[in-house]
C-alpha positions as CSV (number, residue, x, y, z in Angstrom):
1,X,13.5,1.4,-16.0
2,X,16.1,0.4,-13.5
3,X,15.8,2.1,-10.5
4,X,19.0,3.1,-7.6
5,X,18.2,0.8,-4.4
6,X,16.3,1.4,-0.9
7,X,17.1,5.6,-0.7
8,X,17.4,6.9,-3.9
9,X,14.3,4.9,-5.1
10,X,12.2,5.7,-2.1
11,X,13.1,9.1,-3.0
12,X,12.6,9.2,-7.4
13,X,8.9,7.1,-6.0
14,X,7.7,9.9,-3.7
15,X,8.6,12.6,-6.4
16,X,6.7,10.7,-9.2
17,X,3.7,10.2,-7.2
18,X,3.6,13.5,-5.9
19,X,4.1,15.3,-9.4
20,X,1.8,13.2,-10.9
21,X,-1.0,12.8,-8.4
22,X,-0.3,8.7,-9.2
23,X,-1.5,5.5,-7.3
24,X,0.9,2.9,-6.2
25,X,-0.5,0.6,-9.0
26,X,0.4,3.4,-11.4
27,X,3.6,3.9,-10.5
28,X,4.3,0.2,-9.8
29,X,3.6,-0.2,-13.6
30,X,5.9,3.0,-14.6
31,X,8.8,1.5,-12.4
32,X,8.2,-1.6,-13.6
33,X,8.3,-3.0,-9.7
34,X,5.6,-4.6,-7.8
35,X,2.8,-2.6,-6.1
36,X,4.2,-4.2,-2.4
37,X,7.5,-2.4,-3.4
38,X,6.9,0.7,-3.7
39,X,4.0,1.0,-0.7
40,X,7.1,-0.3,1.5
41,X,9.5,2.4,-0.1
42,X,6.8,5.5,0.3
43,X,5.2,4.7,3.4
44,X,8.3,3.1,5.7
45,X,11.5,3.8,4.4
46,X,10.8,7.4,2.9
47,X,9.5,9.1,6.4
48,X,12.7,8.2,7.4
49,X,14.6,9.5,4.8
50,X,13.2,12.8,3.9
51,X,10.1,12.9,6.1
52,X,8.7,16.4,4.9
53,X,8.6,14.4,1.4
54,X,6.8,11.6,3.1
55,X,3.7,13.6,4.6
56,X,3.2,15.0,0.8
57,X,3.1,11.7,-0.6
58,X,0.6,10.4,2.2
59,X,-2.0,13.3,1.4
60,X,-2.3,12.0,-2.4
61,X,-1.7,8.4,-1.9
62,X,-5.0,9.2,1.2
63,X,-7.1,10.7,-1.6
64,X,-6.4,8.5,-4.0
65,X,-7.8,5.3,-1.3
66,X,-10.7,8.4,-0.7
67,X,-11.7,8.5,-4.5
68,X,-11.1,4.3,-5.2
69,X,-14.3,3.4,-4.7
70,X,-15.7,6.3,-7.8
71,X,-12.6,4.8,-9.7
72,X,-13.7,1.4,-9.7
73,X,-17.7,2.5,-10.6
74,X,-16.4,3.9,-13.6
75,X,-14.4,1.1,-14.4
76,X,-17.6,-1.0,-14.0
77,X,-19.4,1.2,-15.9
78,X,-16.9,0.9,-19.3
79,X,-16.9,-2.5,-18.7
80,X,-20.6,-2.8,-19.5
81,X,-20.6,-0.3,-22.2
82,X,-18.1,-2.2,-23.9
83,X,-20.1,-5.2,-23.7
84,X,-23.5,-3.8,-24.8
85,X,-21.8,-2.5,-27.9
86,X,-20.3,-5.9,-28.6
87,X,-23.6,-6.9,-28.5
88,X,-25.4,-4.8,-30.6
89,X,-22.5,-5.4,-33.5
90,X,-23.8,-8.9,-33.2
């Protein structure tokens, strides 16, 4: 998806992460831009731009750091589940 350049993307970013409740690696992927991008576009250029837009996108991307650590348990968790039924087929 090819995105406007500096405003207009920090802008359409904010948005989709706020609507969505998304992590910068999630809408990285979306974007199809890197994670460095879009942490640069949402956390320095958008509070200048439209900064009531800014302190909403902070709050979710804060929870989303807040809940990584349960994210990456389950993750872990899958990852074994997967494996012990790969096993078992064999």
């Amino acid at each position: 998806m090819d995105l406007p350049k500096d405003q207009d993307r920090s802008i359409i970013l904010g948005e989709f992460i706020l609507n969505h409740k998304a992590t910068v690696r999630a809408t990285a992927k979306q974007f199809g831009i890197s994670k460095s991008t879009v942490h640069k576009d949402v956390s320095e250029k958008l509070c200048k731009i439209k900064p009531q837009l800014y302190e909403q996108v902070k709050e979710v991307l804060e929870e989303n750091k807040r809940e990584r650590h349960i994210r990456g348990g389950q993750a872990t968790k899958l990852k074994y589940e997967e494996l012990s039924k790969k096993a078992v087929k064999l």
